[in-house]
C-alpha positions as CSV (number, residue, x, y, z in Angstrom):
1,X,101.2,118.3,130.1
2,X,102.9,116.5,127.1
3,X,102.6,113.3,127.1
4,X,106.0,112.1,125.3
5,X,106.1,110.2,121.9
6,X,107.9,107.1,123.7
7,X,107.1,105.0,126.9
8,X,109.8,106.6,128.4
9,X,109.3,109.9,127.5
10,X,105.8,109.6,128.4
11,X,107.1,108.1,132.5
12,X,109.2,110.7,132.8
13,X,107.0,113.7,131.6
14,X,104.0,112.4,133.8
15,X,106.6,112.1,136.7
16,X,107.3,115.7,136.3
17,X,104.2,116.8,135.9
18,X,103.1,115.4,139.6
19,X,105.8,116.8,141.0
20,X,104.3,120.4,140.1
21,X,101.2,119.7,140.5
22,X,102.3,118.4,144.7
23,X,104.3,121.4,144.4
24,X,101.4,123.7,143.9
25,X,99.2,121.9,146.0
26,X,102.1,122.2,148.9
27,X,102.2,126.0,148.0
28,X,98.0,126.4,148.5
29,X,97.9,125.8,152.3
30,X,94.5,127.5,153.1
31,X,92.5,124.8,151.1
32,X,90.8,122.3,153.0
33,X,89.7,120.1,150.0
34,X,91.2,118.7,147.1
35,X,89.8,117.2,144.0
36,X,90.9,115.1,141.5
37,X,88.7,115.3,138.5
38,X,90.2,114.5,134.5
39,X,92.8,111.6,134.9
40,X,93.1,112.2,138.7
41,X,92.9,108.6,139.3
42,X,96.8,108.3,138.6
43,X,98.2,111.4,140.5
44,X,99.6,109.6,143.3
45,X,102.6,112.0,144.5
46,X,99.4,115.2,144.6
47,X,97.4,113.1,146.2
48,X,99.9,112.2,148.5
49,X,101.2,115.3,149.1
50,X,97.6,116.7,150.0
51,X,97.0,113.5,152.6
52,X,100.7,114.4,154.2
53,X,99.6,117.8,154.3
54,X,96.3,117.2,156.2
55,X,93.9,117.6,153.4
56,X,91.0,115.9,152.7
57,X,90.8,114.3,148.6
58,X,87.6,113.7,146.5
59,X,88.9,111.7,143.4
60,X,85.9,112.6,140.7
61,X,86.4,110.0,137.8
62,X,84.6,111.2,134.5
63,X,86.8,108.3,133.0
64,X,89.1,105.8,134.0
65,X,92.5,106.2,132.2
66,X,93.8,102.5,132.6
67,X,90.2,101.2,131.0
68,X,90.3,104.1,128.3
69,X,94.2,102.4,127.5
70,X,92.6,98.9,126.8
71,X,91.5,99.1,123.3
72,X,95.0,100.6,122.0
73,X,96.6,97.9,124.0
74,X,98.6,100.7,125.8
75,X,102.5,99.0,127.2
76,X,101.8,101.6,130.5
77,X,98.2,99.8,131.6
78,X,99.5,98.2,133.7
79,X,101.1,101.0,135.2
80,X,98.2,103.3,135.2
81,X,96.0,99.8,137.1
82,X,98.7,100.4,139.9
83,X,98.5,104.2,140.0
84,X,94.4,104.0,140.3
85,X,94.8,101.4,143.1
86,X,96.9,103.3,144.9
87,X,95.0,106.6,144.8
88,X,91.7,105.3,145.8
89,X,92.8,103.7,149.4
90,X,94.6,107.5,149.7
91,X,91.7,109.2,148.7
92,X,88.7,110.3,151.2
93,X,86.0,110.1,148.6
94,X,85.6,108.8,145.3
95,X,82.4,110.3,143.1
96,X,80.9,108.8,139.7
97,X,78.6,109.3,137.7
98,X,76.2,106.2,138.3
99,X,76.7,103.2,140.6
100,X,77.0,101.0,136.6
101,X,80.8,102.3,136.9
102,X,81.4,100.6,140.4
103,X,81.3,97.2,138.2
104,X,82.9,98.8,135.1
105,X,85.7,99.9,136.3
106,X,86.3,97.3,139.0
107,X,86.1,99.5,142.1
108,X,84.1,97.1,144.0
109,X,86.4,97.0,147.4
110,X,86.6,100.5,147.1
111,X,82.2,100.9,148.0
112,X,82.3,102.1,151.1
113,X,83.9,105.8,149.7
114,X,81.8,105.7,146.2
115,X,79.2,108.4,146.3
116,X,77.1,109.3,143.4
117,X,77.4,113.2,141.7
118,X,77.6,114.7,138.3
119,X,78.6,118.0,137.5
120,X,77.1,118.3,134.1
121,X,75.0,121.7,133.3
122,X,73.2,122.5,129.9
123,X,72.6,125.9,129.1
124,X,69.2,124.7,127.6
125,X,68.7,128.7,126.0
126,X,72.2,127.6,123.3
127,X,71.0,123.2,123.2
128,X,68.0,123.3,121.9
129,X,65.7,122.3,119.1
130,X,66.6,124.5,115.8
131,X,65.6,122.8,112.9
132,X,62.5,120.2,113.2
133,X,63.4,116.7,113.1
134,X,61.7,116.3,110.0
135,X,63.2,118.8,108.6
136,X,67.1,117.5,109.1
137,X,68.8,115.6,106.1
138,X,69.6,112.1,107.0
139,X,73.1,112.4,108.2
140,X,74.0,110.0,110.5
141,X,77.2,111.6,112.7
142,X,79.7,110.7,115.1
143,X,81.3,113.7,116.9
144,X,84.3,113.0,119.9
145,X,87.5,112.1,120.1
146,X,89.1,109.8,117.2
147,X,90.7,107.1,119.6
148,X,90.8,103.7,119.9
149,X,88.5,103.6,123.5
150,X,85.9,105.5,121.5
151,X,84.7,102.8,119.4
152,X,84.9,105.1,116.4
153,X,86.9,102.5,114.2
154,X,84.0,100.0,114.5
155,X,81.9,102.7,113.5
156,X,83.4,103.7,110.2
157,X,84.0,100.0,109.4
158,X,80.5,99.5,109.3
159,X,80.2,102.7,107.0
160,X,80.0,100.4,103.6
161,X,76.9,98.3,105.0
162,X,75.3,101.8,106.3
163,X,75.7,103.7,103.2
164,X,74.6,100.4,100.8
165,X,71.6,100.3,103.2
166,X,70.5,103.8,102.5
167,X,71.4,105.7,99.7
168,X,69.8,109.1,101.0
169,X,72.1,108.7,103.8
170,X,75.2,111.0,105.0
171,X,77.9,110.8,107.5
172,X,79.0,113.2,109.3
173,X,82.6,112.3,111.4
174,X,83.8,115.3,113.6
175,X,87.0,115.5,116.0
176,X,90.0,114.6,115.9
177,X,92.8,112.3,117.1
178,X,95.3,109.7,116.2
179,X,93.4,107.8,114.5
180,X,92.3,111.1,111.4
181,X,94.4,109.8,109.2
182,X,93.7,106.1,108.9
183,X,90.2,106.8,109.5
184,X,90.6,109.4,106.3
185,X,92.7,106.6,104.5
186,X,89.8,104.1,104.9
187,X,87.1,106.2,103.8
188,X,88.7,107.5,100.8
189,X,89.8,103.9,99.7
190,X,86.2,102.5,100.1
191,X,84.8,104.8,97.5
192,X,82.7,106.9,100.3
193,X,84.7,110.3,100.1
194,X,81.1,111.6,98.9
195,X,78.9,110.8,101.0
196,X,81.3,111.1,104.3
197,X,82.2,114.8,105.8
198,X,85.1,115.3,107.9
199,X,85.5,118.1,110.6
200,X,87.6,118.8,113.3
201,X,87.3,119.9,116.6
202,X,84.1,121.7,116.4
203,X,84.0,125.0,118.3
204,X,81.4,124.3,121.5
205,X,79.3,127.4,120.7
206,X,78.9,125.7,117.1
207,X,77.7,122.3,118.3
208,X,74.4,122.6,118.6
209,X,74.4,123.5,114.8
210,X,75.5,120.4,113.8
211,X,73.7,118.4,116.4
212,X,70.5,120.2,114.7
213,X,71.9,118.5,110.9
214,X,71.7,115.2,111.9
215,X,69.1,112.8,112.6
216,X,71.3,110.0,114.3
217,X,74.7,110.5,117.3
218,X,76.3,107.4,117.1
219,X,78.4,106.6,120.4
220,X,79.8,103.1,119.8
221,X,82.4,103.7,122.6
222,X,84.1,101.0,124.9
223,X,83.7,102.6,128.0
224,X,82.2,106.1,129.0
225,X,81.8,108.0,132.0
226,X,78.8,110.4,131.0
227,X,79.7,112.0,127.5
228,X,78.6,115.5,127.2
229,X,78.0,114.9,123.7
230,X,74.9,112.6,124.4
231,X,73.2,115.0,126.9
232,X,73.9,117.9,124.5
233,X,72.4,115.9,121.6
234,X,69.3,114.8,123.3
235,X,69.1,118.2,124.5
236,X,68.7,119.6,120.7
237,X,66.2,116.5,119.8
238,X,68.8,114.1,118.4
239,X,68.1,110.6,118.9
240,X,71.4,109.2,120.1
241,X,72.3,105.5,119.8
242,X,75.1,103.8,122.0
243,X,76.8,101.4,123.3
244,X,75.5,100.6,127.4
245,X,78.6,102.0,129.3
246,X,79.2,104.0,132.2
247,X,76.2,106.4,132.6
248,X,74.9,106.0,129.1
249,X,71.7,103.3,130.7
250,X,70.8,105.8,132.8
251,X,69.6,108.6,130.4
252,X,68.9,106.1,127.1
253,X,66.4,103.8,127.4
254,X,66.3,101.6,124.5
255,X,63.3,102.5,122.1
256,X,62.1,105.7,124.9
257,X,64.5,108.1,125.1
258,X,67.2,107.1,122.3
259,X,69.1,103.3,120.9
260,X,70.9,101.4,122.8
261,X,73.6,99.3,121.1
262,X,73.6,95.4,121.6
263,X,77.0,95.2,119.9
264,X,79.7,97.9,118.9
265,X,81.2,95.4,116.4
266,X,81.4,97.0,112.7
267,X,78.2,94.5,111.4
268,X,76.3,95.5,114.9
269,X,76.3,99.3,114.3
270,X,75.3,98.8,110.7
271,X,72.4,96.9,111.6
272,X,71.7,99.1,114.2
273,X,71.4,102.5,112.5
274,X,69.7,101.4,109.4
275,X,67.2,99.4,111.8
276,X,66.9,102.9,114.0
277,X,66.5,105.3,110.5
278,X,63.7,103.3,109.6
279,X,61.4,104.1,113.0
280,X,58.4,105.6,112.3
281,X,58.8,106.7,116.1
282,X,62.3,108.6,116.1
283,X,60.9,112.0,116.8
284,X,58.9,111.0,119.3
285,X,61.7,109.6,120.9
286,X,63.6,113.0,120.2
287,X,61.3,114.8,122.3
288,X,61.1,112.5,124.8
289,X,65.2,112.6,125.5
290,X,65.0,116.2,125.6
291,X,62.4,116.4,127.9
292,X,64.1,113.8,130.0
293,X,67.7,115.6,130.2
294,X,65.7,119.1,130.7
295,X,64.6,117.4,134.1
296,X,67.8,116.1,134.8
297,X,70.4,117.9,134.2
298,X,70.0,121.0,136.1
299,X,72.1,123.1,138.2
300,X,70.2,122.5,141.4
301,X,70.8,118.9,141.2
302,X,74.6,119.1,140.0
303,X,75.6,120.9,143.3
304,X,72.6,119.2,146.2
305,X,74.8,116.3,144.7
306,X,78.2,117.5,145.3
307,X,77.0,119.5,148.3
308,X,76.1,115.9,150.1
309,X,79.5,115.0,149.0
310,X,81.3,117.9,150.7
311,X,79.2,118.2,153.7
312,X,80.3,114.8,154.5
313,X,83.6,115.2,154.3
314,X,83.1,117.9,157.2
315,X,81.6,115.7,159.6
């Protein structure tokens, strides 16, 4: 799917993209169950077409696309509010991540369909503990998508205050988006270019590499679902501090098993990481968010969870 490089390019191309998508879903007659998973929350024509059809539709939401469209001030949120209305009274089921995101993403009315699942799996044999945490340089590292819902603006604003704060410390920003080149631009004017190293999309096999260099994930994001990035950090004995959206409450808990955030505003994040960097306690905490998403995150629990979800359907 392209998304367009106007409003209207971007309506029409999403129109046409539904239309396949019913049209392929028209075309697969033998299956019973339908779901929605990555920005399924505004496919109304598939969705329709699978109710008309007979078919029964789980709408998964690992994010919610009109809430991810706030912070850019998106002209089409409005729009996308409609779509997401509209989808969950055709859906049969809709499955998140924690009950938080019932209130975050306004789906109150919507209750009796919400059931509870993840489908997150760790191979714990590739995230895992490399390099002791004492060991690791301090590099404090932000890795995700460079866009406006992932707080990552407010994060390299409050770059000066970090890097004044600590002058052993090292910043690590990897991903990419549309906001690489301001973000670039900002760094190289505020005299950081030094002490601030810039990747892109960073291979998924390669991850736990980096996530073994640092000794702070910052996650100052606006709203979240349950980012992969936190459990794979934690899994490899990286404290992570962020913001409490989505999911993120139930695996960090502030000061046990990683940071939590009180406020994603540029002077909040600074005072935040240098006040983290200086625990005595931050491997302790390391170990104990590993062991935590080790008991967690497993592959028995990912599909007892989605198996309830199904079986009811049946019934």
């Amino acid at each position: 799917h392209t998304a367009g490089s106007n409003v209207v390019s971007r309506v029409l191309h999403n129109i046409m993209t539904q239309a396949r998508v019913a049209y392929q879903i028209a075309e697969q007659n033998e299956i019973d169950i339908w779901i929605f998973f990555f920005g399924g929350e505004v496919l109304v024509l598939p969705m329709a077409a699978a109710r008309f059809l007979g078919k029964k539709v789980v709408m998964a939401l690992p994010g919610h696309t009109a809430t991810m469209m706030a912070p850019a001030g998106d002209r089409l949120i409005l729009p996308a509010r409609i779509l997401t209305g509209m989808t969950c009274r055709l859906c049969d089921r809709i499955v998140l991540y924690s009950p938080a995101l019932v209130d975050h993403w306004g789906l109150e009315r919507y209750q009796e369909k919400i059931a509870i699942a993840h489908e997150h799996l760790l191979d714990f044999e590739t995230f895992g503990v490399e390099v002791p945490f004492n060991e690791r340089p301090v590099t404090v590292g932000y890795i995700g998508r460079l866009a406006e819902e992932k707080g990552v603006w407010n994060f390299v604003r409050a770059l000066p205050w970090i890097t004044a704060g600590r002058r052993d410390v090292h910043i690590l920003i990897a991903g990419g988006g549309p906001l690489l080149p301001g973000i670039r631009g900002f760094v190289r004017e505020s005299g950081l270019a030094e002490r601030v190293t810039f990747t892109e999309w960073i291979p998924h096999e390669d991850l736990p590499l980096h996530l073994n260099d640092l000794r702070l994930l910052v996650l100052p994001s606006y709203t979240e679902g349950l980012p992969n990035i936190m459990l794979e950090a934690m899994a490899c004995g990286t404290p992570v501090l962020a913001t409490p959206v989505g999911a993120v409450p139930d695996f960090i808990r502030d000061g046990e098993t990683g940071f939590i955030l009180a406020s994603n505003t540029p002077e909040g994040i600074a005072t935040s990481v240098l006040a983290v960097l200086s625990r005595p306690d931050l491997e302790p905490v390391a170990k104990a968010a590993r062991d935590y998403v080790r008991k967690e995150i497993t592959f028995e629990q990912a599909t007892e969870q989605f198996a309830v979800v199904i079986d009811g359907l049946r019934n």
